[in-house]
DRENTORKOL-3810 file (N, C-alpha, C; in nm, 4 decimals):
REM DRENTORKOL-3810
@n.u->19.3548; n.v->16.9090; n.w->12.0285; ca.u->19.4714; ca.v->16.8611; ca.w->12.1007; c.u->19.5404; c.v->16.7475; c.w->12.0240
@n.u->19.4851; n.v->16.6728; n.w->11.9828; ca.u->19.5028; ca.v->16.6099; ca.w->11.8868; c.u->19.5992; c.v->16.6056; c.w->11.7525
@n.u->19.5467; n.v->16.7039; n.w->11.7039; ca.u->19.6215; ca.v->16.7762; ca.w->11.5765; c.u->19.7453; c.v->16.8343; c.w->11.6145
@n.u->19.7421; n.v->16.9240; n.w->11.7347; ca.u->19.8801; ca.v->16.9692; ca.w->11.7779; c.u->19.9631; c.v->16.8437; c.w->11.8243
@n.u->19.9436; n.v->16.7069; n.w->11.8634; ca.u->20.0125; ca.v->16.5999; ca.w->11.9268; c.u->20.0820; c.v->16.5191; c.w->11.7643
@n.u->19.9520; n.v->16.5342; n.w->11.6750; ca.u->20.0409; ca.v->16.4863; ca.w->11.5472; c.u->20.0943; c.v->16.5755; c.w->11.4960
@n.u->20.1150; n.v->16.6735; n.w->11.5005; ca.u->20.2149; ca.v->16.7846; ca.w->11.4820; c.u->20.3890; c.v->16.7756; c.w->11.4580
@n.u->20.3994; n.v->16.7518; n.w->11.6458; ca.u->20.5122; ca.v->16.7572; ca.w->11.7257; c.u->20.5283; c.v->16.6458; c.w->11.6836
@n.u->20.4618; n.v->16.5409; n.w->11.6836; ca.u->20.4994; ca.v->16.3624; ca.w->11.6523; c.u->20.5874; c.v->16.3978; c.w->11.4804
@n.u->20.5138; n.v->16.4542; n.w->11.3968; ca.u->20.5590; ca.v->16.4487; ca.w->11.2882; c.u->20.6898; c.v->16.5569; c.w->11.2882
@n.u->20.6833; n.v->16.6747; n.w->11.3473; ca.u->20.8045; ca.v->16.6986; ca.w->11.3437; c.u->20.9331; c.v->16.6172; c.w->11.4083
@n.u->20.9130; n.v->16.5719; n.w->11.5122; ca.u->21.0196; ca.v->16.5178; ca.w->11.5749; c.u->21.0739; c.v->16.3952; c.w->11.5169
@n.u->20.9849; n.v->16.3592; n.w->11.4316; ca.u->20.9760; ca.v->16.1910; ca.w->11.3179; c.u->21.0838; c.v->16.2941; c.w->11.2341
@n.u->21.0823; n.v->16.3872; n.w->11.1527; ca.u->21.1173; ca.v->16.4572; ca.w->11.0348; c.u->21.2948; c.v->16.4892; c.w->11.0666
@n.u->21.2710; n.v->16.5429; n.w->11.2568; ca.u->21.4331; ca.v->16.5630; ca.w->11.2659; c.u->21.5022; c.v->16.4771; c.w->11.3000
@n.u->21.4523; n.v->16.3928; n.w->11.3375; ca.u->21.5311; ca.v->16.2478; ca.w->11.3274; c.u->21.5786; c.v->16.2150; c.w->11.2256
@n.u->21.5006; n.v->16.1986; n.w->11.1254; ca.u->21.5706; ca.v->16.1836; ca.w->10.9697; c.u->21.6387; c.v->16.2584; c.w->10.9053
@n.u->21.6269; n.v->16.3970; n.w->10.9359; ca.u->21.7794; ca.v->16.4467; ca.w->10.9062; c.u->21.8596; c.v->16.4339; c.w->10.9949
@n.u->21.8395; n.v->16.3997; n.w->11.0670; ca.u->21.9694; ca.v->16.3968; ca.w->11.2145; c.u->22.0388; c.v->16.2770; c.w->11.1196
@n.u->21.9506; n.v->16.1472; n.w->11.1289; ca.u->21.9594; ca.v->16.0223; ca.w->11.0550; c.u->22.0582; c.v->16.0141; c.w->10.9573
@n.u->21.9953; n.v->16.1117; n.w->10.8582; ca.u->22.0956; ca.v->16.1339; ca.w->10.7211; c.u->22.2382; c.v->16.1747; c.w->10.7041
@n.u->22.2263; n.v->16.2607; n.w->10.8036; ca.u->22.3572; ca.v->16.3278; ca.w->10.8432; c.u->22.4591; c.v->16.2576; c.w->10.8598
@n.u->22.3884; n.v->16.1445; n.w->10.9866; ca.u->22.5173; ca.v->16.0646; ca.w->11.0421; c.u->22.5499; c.v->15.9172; c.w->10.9373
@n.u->22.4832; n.v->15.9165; n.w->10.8501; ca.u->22.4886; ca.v->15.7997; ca.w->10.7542; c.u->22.6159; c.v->15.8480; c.w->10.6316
@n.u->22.6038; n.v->16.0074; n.w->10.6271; ca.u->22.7065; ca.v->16.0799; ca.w->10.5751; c.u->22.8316; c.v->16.1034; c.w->10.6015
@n.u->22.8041; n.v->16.1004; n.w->10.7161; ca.u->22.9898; ca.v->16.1304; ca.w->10.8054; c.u->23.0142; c.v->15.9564; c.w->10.8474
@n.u->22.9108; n.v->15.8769; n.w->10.8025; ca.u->22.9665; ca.v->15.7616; ca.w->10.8473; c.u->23.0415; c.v->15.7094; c.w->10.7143
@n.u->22.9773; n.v->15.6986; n.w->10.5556; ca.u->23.0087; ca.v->15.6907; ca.w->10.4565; c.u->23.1076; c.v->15.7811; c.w->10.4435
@n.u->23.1052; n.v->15.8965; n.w->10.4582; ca.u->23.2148; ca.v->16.0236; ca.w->10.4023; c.u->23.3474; c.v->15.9481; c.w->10.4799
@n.u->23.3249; n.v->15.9248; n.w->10.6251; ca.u->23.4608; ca.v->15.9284; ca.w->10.6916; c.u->23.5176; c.v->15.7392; c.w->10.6837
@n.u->23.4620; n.v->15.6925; n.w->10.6187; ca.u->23.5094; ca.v->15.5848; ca.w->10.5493; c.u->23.4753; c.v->15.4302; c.w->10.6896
@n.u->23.3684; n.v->15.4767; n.w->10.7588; ca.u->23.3347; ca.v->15.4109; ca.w->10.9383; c.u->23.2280; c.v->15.3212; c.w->10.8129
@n.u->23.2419; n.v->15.2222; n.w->10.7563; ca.u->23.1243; ca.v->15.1070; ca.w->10.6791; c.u->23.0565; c.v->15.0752; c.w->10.7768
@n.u->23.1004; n.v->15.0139; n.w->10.8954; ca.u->23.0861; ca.v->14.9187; ca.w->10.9163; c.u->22.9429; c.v->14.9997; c.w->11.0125
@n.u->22.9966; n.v->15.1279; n.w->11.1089; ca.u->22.8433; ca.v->15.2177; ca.w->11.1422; c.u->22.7336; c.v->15.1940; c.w->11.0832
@n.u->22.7904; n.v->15.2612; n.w->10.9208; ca.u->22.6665; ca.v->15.2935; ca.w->10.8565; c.u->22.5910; c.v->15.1865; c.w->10.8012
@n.u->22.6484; n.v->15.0140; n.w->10.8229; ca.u->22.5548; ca.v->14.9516; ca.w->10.7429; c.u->22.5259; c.v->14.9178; c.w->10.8774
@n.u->22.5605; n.v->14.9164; n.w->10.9801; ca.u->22.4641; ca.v->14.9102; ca.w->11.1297; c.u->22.3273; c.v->14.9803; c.w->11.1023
@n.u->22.3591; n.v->15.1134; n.w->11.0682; ca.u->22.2277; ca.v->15.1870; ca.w->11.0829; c.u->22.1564; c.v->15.1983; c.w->10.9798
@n.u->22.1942; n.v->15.1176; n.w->10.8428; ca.u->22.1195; ca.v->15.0982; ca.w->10.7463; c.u->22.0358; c.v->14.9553; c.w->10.7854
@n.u->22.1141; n.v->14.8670; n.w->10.8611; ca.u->22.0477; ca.v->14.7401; ca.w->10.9100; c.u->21.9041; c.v->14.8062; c.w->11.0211
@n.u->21.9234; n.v->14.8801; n.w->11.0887; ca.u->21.8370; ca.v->14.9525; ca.w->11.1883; c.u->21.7330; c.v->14.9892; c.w->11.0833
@n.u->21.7464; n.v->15.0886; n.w->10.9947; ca.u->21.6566; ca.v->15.1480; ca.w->10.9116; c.u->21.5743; c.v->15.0553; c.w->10.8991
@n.u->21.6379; n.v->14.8991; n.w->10.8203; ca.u->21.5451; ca.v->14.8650; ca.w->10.7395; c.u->21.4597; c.v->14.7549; c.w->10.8483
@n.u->21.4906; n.v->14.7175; n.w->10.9479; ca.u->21.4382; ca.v->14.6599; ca.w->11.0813; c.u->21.3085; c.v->14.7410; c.w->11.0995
@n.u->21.3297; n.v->14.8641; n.w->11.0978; ca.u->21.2298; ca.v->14.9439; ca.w->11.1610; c.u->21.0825; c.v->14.9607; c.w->11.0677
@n.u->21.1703; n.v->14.9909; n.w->10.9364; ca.u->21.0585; ca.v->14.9816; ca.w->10.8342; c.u->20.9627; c.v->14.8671; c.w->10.8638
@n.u->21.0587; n.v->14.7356; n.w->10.8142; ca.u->20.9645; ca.v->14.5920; ca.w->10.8203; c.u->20.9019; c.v->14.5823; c.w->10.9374
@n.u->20.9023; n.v->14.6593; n.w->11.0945; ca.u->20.8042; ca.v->14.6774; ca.w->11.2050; c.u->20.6751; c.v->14.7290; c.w->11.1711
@n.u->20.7174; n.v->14.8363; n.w->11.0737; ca.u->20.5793; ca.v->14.8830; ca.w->11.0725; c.u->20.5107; c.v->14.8447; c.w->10.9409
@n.u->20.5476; n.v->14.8055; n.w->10.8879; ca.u->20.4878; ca.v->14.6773; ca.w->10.7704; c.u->20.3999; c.v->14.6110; c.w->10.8174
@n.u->20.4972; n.v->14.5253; n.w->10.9033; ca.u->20.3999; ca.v->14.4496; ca.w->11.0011; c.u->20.2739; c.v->14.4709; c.w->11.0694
@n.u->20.2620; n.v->14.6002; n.w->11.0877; ca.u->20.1704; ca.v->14.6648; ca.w->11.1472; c.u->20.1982; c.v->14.7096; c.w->11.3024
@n.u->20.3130; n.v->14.7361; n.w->11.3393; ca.u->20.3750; ca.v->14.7840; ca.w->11.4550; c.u->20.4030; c.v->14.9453; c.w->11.3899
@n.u->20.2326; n.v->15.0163; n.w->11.4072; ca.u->20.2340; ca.v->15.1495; ca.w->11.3836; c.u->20.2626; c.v->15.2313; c.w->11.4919
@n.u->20.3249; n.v->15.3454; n.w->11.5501; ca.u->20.2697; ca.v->15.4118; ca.w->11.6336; c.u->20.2010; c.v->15.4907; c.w->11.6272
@n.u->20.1926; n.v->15.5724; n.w->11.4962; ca.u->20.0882; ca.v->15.6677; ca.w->11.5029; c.u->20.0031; c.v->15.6106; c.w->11.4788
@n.u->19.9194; n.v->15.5103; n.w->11.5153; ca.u->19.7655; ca.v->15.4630; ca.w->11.4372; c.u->19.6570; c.v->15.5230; c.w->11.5223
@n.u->19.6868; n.v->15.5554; n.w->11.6867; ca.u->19.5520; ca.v->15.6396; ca.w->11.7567; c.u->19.5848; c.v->15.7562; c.w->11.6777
@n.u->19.6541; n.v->15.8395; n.w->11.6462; ca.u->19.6701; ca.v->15.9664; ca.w->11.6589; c.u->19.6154; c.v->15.9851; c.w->11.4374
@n.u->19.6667; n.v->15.8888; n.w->11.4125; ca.u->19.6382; ca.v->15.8419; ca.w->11.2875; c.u->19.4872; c.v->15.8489; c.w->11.2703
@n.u->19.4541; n.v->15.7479; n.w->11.3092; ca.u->19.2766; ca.v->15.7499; ca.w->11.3297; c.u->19.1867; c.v->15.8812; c.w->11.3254
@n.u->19.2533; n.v->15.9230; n.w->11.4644; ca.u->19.1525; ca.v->16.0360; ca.w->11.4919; c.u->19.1646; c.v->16.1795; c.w->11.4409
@n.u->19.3302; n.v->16.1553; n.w->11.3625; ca.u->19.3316; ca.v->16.2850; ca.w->11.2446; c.u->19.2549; c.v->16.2369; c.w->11.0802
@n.u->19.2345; n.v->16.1205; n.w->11.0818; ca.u->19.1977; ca.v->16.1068; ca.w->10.9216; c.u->19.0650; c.v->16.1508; c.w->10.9637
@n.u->18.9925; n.v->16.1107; n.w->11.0649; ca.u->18.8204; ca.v->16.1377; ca.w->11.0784; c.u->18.8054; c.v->16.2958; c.w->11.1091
@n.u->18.8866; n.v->16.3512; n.w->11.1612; ca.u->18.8968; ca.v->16.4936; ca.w->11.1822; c.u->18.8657; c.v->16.6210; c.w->10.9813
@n.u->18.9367; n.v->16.5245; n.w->10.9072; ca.u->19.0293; ca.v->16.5977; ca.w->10.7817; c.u->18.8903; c.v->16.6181; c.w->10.7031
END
């Protein structure tokens, strides 16, 4: 159950980021700066969270590395 939960987690992580990419494109393409360095400011917020160690996958993390 497990494995299928990091699954869906990782897909839904994956279409976000192209969803992500997309709109960073039509924000750059359609000349909107000021969006896209919003959501480049977001990006890099989010990163430095989990730097920090504000993981979410770390249960699901855990109990797939001991599984592998």
């Amino acid at each position: 159950m497990d494995k299928l939960a990091l699954v869906l987690m990782l897909a839904v992580t994956a279409e976000a980021l192209v969803e992500y990419g997309k709109s960073l494109a039509a924000a750059f393409g359609g000349g909107d700066y000021k969006a896209a360095v919003l959501q480049l400011c977001a990006a890099v917020v989010s990163v430095l969270l989990c730097v920090l160690g504000v993981v979410l996958f770390s249960r699901i993390e855990k109990t797939f590395m001991d599984t592998v």
